[in-house]
C-alpha positions as a Markdown table, in Angstrom:
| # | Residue | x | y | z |
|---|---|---|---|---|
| 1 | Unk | 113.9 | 90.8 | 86.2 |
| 2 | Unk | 112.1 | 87.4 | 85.5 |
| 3 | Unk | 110.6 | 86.0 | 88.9 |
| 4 | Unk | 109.0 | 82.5 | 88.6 |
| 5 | Unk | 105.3 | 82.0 | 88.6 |
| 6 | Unk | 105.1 | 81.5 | 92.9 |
| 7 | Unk | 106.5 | 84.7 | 93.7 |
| 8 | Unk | 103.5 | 86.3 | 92.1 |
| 9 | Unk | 101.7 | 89.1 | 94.8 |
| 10 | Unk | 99.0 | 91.2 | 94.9 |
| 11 | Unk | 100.6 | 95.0 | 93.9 |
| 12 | Unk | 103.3 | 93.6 | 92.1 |
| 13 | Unk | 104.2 | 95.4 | 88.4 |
| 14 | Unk | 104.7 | 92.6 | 85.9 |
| 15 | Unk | 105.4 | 93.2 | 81.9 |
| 16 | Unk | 103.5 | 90.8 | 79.9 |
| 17 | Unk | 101.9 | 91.4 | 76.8 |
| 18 | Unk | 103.7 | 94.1 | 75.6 |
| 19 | Unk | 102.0 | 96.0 | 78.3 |
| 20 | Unk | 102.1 | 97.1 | 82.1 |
| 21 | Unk | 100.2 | 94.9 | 84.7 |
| 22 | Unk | 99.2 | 95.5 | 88.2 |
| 23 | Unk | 98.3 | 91.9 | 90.0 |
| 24 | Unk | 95.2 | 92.5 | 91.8 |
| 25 | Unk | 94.9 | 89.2 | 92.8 |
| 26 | Unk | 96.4 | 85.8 | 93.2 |
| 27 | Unk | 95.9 | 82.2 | 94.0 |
| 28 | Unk | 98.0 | 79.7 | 94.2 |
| 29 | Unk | 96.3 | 76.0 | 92.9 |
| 30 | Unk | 98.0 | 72.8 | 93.7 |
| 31 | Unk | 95.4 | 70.2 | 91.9 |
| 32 | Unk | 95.5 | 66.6 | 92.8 |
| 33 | Unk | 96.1 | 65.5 | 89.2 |
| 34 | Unk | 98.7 | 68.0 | 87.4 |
| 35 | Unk | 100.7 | 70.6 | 87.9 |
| 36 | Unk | 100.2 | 73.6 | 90.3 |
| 37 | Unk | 100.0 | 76.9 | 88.8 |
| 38 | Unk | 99.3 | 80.9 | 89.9 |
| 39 | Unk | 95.4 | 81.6 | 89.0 |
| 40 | Unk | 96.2 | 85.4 | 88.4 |
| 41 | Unk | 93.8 | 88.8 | 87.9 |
| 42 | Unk | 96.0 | 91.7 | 86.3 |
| 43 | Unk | 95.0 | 95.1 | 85.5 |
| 44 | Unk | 96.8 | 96.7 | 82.4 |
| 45 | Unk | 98.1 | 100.1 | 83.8 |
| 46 | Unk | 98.0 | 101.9 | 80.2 |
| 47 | Unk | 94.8 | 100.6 | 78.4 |
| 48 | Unk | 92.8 | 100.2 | 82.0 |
| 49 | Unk | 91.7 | 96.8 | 81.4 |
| 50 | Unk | 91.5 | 93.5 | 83.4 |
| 51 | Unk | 93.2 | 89.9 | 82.6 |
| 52 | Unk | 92.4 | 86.7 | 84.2 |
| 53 | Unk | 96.1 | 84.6 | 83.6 |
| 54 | Unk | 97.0 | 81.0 | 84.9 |
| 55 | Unk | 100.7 | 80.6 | 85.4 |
| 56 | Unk | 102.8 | 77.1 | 85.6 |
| 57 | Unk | 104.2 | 77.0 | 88.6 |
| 58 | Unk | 107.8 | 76.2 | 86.3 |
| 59 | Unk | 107.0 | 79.5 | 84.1 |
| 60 | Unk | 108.6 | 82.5 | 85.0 |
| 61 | Unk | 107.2 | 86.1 | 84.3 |
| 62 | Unk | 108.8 | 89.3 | 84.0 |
| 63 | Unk | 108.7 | 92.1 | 86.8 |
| 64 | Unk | 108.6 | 95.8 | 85.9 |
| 65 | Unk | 111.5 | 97.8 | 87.0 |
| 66 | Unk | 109.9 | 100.1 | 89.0 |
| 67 | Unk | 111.3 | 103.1 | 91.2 |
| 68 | Unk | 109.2 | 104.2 | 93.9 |
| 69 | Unk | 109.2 | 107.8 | 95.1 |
| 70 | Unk | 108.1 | 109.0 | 98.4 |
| 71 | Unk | 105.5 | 112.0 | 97.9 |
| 72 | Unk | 102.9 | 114.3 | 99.9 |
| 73 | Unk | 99.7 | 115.0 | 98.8 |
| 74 | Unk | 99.0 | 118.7 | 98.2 |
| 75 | Unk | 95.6 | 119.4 | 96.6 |
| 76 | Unk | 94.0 | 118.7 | 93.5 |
| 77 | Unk | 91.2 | 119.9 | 91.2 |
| 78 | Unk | 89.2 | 119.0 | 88.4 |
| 79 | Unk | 91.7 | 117.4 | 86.2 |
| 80 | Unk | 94.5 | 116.0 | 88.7 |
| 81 | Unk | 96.3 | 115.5 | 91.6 |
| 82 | Unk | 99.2 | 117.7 | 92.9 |
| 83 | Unk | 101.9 | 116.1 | 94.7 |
| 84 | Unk | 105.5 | 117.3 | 96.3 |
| 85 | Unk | 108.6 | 115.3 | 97.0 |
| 86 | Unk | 109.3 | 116.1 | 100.9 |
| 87 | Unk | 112.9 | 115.8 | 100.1 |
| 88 | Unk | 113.5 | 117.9 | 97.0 |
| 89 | Unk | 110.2 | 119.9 | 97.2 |
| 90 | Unk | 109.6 | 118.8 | 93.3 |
| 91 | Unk | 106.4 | 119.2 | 92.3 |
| 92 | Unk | 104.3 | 116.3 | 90.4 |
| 93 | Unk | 101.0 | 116.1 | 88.9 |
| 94 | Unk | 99.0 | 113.4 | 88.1 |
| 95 | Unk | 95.6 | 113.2 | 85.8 |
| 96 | Unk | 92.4 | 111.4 | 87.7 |
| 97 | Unk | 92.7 | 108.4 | 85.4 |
| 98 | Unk | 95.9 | 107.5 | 86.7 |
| 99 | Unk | 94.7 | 107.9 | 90.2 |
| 100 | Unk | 91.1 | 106.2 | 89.9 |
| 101 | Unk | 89.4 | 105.6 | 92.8 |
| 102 | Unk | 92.7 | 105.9 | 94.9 |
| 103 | Unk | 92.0 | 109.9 | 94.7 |
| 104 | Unk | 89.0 | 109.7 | 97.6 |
| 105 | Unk | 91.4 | 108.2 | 100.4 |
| 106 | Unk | 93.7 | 110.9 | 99.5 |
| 107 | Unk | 94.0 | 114.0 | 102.7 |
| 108 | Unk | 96.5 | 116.8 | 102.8 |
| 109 | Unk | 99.6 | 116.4 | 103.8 |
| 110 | Unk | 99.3 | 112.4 | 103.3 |
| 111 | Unk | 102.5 | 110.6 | 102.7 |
| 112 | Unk | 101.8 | 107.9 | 100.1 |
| 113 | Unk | 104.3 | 106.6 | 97.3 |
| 114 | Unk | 104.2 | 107.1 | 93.5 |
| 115 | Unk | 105.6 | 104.4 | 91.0 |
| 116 | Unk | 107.6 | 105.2 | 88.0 |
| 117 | Unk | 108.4 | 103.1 | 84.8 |
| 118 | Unk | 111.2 | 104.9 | 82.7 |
| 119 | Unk | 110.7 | 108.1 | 84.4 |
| 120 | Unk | 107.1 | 107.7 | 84.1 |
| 121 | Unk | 104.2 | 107.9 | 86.8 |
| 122 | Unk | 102.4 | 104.6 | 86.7 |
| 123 | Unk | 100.4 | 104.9 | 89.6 |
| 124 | Unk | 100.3 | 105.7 | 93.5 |
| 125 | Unk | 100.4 | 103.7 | 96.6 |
| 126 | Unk | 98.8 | 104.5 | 99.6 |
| 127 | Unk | 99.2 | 103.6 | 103.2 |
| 128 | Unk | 98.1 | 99.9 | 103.9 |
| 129 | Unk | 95.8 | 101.5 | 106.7 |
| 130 | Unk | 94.4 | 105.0 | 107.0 |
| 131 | Unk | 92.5 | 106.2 | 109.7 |
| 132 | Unk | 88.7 | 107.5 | 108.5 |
| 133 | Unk | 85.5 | 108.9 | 110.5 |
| 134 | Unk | 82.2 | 107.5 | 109.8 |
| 135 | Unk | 79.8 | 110.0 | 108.2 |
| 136 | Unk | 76.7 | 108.1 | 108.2 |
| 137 | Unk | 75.7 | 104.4 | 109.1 |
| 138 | Unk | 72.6 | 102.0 | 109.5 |
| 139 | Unk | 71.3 | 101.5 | 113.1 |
| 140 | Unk | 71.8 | 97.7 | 114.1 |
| 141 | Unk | 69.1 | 95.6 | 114.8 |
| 142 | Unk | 69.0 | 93.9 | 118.3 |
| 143 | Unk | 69.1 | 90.0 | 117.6 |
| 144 | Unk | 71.2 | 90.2 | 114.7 |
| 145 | Unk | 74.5 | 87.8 | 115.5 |
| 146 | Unk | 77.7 | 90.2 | 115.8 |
| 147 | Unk | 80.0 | 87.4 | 114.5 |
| 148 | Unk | 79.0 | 87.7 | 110.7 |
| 149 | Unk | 76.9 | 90.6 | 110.4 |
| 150 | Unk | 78.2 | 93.7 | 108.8 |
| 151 | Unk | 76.4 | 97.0 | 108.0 |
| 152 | Unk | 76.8 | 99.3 | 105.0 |
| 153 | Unk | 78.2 | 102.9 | 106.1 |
| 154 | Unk | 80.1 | 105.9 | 104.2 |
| 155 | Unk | 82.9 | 107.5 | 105.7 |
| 156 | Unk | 83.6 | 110.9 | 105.3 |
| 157 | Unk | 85.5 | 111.1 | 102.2 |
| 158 | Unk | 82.0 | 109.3 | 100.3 |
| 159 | Unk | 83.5 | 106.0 | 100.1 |
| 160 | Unk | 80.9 | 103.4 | 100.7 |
| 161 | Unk | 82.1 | 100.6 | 103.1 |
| 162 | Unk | 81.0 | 97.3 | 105.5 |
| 163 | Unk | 81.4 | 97.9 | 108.9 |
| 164 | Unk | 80.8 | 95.6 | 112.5 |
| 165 | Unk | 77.2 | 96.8 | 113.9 |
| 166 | Unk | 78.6 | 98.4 | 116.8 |
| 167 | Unk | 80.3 | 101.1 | 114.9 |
| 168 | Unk | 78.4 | 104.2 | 114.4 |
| 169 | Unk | 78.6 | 108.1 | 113.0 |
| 170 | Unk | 81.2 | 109.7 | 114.1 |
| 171 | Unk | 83.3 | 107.4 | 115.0 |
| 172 | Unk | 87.2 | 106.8 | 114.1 |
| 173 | Unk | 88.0 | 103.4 | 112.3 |
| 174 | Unk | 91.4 | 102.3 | 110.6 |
| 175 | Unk | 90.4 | 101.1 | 107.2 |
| 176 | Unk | 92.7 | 98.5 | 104.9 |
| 177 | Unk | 93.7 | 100.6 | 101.8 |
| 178 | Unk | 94.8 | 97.5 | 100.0 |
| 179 | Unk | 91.3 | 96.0 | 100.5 |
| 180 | Unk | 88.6 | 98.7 | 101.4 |
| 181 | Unk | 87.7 | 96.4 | 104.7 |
| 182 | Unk | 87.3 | 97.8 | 108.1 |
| 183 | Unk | 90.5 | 96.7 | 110.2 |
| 184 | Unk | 89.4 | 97.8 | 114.1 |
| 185 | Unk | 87.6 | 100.6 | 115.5 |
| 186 | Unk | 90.1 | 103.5 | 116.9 |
């Protein structure tokens, strides 16, 4: 389905190339002199590579037909990830380079969604927000300004993070899948 440059958004599927891209991010530029266009960052989905693209806004771009499939996490091992459809109780399985760095936010029993191209598993999505626990976490230093200050800290599942410096081990946040950014302490 062709969609014109604008409608452009981060996590859409979009063929160009001869290839499957995943927008990772966008910006729409409306210079003073000139046209306005879509500065795009798109991640090929087969050959794992990044493209920086710059769309007129008058161009129009072609979005993947993609189904997406509800699906629990199960387990996984060395290899993949093992997945079951809650209606039909299909099993899936999917190899750690389609996954990526998805595969750490993933918990048992975790409803996320799996996109398919002609019957084939692209790639998952997972909640927009998860709830995590902080493992471990820098002590803040008195006098530092709370507005912009952040401090590093891992959560549980090793994923490195910034957090506000009132947050400390232990404690329950709700983290922004989409972005990796600490949304509000639980």
């Amino acid at each position: 389905m062709k969609i014109n440059a604008t409608e452009i958004r981060v996590g859409m599927i979009l063929e160009y190339k001869d290839d499957l891209w995943e927008v990772l991010k966008t910006n729409h530029v409306k210079p003073g002199k000139g046209g306005a266009f879509a500065q795009v960052e798109i991640k090929s989905l087969l050959k794992n590579t990044k493209l920086n693209e710059r769309f007129r806004s008058n161009e129009t771009v072609e979005k993947a037909s993609i189904e997406e499939v509800k699906y629990n996490f199960l387990y996984s091992d060395e290899n993949n990830f093992y997945f079951m459809n809650p209606s039909s109780f299909e099993q899936i399985n999917l190899s750690k380079n389609i996954i990526g760095d998805k595969g750490k936010m993933l918990s048992e029993n975790l409803e996320i969604k799996i996109n398919f191209h002609n019957e084939n598993p692209l790639n998952i999505l997972l909640p927009n927000q998860l709830t995590c626990v902080i493992e471990s976490t820098d002590v803040a230093l008195k006098g530092q300004t709370a507005s912009s200050s952040y401090k590093p800290a891992i959560l549980k599942n090793g994923v490195s993070i910034q957090v506000p410096p009132f947050i400390e081990s232990g404690d329950k946040i709700l983290l922004d899948t989409r972005t990796m950014e600490y949304v509000k302490k639980i």
